[in-house]
Biopython code that builds the backbone (N, CA, C, O; Angstrom):
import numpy as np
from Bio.PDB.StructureBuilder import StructureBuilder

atoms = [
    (1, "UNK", "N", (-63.157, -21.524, 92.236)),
    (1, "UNK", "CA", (-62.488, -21.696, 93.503)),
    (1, "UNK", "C", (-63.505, -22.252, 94.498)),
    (1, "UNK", "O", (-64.639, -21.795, 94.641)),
    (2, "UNK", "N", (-62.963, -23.333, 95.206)),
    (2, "UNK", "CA", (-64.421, -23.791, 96.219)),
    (2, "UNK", "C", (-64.091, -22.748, 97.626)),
    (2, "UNK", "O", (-63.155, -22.104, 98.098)),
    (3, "UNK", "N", (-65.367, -23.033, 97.886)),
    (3, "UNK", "CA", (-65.905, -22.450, 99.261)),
    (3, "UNK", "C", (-64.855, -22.167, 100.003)),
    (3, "UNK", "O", (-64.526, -20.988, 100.137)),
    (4, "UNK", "N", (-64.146, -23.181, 100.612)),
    (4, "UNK", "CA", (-63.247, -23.492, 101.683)),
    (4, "UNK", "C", (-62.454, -22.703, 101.426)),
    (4, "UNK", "O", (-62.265, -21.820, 102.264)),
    (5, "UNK", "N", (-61.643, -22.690, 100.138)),
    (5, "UNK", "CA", (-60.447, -21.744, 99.689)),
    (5, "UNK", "C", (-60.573, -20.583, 99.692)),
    (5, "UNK", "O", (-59.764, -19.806, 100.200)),
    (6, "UNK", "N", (-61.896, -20.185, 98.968)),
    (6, "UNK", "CA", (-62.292, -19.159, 99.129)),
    (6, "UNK", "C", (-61.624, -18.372, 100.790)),
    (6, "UNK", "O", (-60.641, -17.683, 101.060)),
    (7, "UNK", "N", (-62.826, -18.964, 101.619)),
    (7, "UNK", "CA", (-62.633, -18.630, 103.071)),
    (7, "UNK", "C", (-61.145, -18.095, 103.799)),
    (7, "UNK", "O", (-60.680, -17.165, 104.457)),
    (8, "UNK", "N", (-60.744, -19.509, 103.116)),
    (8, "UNK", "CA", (-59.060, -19.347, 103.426)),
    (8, "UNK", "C", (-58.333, -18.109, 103.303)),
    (8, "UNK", "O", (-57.822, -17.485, 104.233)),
    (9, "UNK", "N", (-58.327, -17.671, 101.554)),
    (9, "UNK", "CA", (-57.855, -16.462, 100.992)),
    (9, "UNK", "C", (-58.590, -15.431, 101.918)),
    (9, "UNK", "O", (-57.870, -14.444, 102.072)),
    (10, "UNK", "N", (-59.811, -15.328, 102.600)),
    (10, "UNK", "CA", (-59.910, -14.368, 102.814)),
    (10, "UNK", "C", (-59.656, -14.015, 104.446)),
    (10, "UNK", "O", (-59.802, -12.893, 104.930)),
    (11, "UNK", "N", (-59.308, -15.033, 105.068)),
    (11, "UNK", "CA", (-58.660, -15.240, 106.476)),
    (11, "UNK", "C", (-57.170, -14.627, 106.449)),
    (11, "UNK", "O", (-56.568, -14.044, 107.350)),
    (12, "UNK", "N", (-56.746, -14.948, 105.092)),
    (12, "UNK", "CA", (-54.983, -14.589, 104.393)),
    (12, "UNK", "C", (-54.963, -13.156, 104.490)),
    (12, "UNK", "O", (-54.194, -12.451, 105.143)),
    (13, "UNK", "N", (-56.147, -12.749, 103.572)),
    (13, "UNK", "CA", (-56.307, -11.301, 103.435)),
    (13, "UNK", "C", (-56.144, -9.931, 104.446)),
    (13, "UNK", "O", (-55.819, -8.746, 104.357)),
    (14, "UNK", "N", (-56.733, -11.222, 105.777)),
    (14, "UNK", "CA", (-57.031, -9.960, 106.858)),
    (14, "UNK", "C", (-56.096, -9.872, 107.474)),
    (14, "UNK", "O", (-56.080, -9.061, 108.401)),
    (15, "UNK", "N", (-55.060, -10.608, 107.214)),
    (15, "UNK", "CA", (-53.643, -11.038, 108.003)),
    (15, "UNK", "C", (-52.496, -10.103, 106.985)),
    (15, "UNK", "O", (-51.339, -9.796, 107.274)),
    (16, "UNK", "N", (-53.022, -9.889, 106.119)),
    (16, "UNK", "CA", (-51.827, -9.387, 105.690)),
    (16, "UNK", "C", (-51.591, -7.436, 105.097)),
    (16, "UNK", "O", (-52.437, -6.593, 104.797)),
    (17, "UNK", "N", (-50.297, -7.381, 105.139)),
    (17, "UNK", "CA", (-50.264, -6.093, 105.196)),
    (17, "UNK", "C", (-50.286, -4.857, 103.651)),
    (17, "UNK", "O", (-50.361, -5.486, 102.595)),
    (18, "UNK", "N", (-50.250, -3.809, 103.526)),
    (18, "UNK", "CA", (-50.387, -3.520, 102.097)),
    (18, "UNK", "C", (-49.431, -4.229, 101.124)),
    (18, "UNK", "O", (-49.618, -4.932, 100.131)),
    (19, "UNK", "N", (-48.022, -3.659, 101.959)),
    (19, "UNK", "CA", (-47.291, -4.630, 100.800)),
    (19, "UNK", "C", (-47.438, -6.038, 100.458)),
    (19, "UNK", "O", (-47.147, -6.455, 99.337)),
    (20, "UNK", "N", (-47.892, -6.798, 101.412)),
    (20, "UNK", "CA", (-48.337, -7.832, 101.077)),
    (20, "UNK", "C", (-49.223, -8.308, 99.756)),
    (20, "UNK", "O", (-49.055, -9.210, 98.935)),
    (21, "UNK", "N", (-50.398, -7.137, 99.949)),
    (21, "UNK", "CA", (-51.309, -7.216, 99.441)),
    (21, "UNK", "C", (-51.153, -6.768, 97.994)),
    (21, "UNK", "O", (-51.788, -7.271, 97.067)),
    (22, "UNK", "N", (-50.216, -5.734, 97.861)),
    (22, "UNK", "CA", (-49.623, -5.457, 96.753)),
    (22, "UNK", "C", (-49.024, -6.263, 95.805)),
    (22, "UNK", "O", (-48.977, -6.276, 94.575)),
    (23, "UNK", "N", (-48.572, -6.943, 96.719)),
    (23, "UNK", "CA", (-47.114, -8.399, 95.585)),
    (23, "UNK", "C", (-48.094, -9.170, 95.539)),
    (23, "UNK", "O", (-48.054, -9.858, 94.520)),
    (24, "UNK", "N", (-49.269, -9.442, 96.410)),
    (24, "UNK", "CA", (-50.135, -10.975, 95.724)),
    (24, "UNK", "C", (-50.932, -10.289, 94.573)),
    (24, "UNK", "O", (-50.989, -10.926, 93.521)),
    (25, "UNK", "N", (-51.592, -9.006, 94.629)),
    (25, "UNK", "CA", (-52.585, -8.846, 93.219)),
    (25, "UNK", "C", (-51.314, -8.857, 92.028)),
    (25, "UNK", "O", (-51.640, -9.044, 90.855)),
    (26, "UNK", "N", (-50.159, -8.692, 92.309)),
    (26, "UNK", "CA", (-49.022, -8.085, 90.918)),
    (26, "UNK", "C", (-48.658, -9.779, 90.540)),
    (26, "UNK", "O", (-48.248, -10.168, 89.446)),
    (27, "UNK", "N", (-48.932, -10.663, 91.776)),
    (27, "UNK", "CA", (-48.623, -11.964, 91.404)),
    (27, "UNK", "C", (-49.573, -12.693, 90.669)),
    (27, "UNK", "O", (-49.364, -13.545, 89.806)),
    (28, "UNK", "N", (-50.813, -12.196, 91.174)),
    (28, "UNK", "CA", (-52.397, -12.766, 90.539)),
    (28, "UNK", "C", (-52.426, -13.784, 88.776)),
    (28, "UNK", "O", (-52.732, -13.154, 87.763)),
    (29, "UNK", "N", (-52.287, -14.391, 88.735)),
    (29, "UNK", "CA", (-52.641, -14.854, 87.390)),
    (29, "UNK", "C", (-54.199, -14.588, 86.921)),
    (29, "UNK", "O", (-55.065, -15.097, 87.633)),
    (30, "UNK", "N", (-54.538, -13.966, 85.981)),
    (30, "UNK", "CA", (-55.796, -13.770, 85.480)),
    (30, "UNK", "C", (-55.931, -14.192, 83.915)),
    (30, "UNK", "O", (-55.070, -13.965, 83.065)),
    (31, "UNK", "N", (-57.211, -14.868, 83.686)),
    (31, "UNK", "CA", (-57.327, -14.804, 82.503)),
    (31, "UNK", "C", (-58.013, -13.411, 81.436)),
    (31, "UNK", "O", (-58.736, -13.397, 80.439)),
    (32, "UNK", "N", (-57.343, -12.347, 82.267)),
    (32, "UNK", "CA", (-57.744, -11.130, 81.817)),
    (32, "UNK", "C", (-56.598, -10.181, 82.102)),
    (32, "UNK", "O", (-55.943, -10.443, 83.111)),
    (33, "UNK", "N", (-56.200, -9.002, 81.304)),
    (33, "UNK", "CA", (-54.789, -8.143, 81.664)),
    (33, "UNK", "C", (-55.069, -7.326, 82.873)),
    (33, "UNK", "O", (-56.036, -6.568, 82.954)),
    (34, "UNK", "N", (-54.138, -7.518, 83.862)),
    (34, "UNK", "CA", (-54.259, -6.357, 84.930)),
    (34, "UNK", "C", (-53.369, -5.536, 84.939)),
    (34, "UNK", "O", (-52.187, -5.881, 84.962)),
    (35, "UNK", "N", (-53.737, -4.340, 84.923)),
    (35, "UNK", "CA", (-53.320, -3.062, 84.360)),
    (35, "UNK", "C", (-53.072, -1.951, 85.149)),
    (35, "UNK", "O", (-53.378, -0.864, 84.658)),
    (36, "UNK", "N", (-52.284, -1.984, 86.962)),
    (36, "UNK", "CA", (-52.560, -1.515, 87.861)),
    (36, "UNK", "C", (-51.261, -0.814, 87.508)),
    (36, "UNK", "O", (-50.379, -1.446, 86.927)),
    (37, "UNK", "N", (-51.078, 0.650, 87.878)),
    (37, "UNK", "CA", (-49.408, 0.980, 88.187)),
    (37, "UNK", "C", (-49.560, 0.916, 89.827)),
    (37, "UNK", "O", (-50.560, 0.783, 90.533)),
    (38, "UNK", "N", (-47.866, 1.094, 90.216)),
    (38, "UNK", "CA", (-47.251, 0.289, 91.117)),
    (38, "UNK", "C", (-48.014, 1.613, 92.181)),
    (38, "UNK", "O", (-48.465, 1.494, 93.321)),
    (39, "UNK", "N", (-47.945, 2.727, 91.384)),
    (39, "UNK", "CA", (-48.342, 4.262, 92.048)),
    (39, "UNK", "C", (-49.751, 4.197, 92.398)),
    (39, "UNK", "O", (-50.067, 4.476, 93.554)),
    (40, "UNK", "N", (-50.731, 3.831, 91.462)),
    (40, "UNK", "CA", (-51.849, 3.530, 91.769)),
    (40, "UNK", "C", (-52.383, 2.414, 92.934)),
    (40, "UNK", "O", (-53.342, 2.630, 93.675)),
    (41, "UNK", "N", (-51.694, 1.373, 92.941)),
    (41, "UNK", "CA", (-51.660, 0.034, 93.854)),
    (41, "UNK", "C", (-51.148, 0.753, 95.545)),
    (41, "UNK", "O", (-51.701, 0.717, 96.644)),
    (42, "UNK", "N", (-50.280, 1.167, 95.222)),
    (42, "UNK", "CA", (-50.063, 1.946, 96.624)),
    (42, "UNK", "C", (-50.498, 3.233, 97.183)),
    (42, "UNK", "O", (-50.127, 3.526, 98.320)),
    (43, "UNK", "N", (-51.340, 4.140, 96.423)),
    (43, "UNK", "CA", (-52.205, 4.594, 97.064)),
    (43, "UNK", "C", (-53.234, 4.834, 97.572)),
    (43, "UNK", "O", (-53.676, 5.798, 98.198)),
    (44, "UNK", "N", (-53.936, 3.078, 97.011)),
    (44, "UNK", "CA", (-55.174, 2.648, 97.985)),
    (44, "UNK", "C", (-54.645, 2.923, 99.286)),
    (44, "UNK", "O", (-53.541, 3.215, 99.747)),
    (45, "UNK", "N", (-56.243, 2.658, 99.891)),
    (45, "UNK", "CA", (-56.038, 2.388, 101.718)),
    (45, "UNK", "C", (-56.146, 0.975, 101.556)),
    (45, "UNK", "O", (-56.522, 0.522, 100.475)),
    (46, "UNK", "N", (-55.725, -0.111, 102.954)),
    (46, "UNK", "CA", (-55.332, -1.243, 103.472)),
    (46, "UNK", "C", (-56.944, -2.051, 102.505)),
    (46, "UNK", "O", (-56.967, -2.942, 101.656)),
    (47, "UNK", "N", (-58.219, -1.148, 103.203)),
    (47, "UNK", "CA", (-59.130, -1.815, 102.918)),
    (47, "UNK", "C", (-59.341, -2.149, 101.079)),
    (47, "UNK", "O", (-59.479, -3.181, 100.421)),
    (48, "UNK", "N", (-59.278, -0.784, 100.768)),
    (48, "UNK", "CA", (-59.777, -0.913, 98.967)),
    (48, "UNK", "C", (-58.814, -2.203, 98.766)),
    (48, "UNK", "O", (-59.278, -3.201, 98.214)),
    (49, "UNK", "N", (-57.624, -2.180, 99.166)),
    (49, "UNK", "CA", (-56.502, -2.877, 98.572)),
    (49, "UNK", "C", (-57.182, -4.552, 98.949)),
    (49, "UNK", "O", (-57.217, -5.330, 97.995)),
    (50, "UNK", "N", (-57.625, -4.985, 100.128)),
    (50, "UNK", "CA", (-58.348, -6.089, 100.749)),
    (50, "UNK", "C", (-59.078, -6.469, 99.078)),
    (50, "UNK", "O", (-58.746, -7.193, 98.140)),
    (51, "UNK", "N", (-60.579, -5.238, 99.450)),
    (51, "UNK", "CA", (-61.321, -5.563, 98.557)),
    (51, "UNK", "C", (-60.948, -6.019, 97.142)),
    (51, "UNK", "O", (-60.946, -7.202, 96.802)),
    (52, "UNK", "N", (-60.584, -4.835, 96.223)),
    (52, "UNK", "CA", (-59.659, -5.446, 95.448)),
    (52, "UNK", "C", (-59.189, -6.658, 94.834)),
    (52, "UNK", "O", (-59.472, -7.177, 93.754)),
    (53, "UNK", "N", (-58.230, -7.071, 95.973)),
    (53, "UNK", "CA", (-57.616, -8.782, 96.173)),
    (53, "UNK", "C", (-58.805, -9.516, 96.301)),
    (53, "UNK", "O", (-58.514, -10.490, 95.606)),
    (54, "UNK", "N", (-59.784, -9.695, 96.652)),
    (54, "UNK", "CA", (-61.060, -10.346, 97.260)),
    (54, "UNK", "C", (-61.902, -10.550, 95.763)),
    (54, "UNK", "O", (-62.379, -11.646, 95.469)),
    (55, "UNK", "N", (-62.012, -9.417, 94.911)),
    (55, "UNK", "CA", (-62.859, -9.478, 93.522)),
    (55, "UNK", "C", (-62.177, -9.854, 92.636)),
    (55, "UNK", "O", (-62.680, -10.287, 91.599)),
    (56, "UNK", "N", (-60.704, -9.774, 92.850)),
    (56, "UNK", "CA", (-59.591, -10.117, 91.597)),
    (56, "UNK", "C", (-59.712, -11.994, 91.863)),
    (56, "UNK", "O", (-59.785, -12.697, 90.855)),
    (57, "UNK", "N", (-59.721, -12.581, 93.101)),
    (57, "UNK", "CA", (-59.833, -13.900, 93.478)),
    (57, "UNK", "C", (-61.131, -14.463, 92.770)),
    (57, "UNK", "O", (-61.192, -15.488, 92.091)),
    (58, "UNK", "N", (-62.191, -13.556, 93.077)),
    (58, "UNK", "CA", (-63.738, -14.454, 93.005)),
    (58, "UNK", "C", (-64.018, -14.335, 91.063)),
    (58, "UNK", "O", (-64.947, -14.907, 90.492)),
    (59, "UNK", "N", (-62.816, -13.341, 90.267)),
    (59, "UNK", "CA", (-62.875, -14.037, 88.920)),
    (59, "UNK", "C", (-61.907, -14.201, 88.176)),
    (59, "UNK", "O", (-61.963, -13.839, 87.000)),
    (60, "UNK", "N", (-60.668, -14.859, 88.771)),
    (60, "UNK", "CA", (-59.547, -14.400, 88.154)),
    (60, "UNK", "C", (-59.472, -16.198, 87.974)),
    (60, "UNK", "O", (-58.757, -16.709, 87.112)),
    (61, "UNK", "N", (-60.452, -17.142, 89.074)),
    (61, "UNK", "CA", (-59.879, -18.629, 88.649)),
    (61, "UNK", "C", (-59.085, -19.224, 90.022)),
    (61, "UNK", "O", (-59.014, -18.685, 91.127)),
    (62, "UNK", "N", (-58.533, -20.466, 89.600)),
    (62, "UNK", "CA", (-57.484, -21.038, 90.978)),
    (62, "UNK", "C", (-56.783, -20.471, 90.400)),
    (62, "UNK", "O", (-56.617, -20.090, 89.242)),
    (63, "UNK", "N", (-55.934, -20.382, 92.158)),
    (63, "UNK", "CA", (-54.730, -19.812, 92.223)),
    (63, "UNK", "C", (-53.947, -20.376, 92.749)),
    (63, "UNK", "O", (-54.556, -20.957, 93.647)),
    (64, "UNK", "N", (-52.595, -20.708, 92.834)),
    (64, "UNK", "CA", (-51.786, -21.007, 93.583)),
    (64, "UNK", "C", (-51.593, -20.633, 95.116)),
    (64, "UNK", "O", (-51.517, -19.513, 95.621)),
    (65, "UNK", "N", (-51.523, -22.116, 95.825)),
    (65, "UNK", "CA", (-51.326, -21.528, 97.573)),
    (65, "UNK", "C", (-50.714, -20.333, 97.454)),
    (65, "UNK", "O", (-50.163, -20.306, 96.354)),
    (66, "UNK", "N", (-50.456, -18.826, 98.354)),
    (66, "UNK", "CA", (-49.483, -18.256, 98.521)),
    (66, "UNK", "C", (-49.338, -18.045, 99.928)),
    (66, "UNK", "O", (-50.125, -18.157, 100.868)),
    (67, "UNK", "N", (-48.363, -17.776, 99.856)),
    (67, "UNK", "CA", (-48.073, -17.344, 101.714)),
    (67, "UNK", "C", (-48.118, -16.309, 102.376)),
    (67, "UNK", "O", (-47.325, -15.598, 101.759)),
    (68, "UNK", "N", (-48.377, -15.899, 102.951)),
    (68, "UNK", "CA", (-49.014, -14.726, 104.139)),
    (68, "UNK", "C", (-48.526, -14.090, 104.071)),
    (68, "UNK", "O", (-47.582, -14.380, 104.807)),
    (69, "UNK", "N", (-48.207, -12.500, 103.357)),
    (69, "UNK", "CA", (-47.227, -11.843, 103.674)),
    (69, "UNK", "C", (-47.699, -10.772, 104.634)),
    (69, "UNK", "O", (-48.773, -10.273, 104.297)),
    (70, "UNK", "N", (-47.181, -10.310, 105.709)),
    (70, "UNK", "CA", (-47.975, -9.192, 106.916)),
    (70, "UNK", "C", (-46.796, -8.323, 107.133)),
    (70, "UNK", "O", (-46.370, -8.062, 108.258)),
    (71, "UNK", "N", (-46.160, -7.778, 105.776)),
    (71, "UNK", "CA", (-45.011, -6.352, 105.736)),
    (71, "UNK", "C", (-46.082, -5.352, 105.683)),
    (71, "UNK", "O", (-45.806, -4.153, 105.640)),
]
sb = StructureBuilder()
sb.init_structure("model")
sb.init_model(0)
sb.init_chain("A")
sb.init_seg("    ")
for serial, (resi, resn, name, xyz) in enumerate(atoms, 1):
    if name == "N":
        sb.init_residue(resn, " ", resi, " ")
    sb.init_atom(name, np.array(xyz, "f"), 0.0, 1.0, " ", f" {name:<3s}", serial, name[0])
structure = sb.get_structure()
């Protein structure tokens, strides 16, 4: 992922809300199995859930634009 995008996703990140943050890691394409339950995913806090999304990005590959979700 270059720089810029990078940046981007993580401008996305701070904008958006758990559920948000929830449906983009469940959307994530990885070339590895992610193995989260829905119970586990939602009882992070806002931040783990950030982080999370942030390490799943820096090795999961490109990703498709997605759009901001801030539910």
């Amino acid at each position: 992922m270059a720089a810029e995008q990078f940046d981007q996703r993580i401008t996305q990140a701070a904008s958006m809300g758990k559920i948000g943050l929830v449906q983009a890691i469940r959307d994530m394409q990885c070339g590895f199995p992610l193995d989260f339950s829905d119970e586990y995913l939602h009882g992070l806090t806002l931040e783990r859930l950030r982080h999370l999304y942030l390490a799943l990005l820096m090795f999961a590959g490109p990703q498709p634009q997605a759009e901001p979700r801030s539910v």
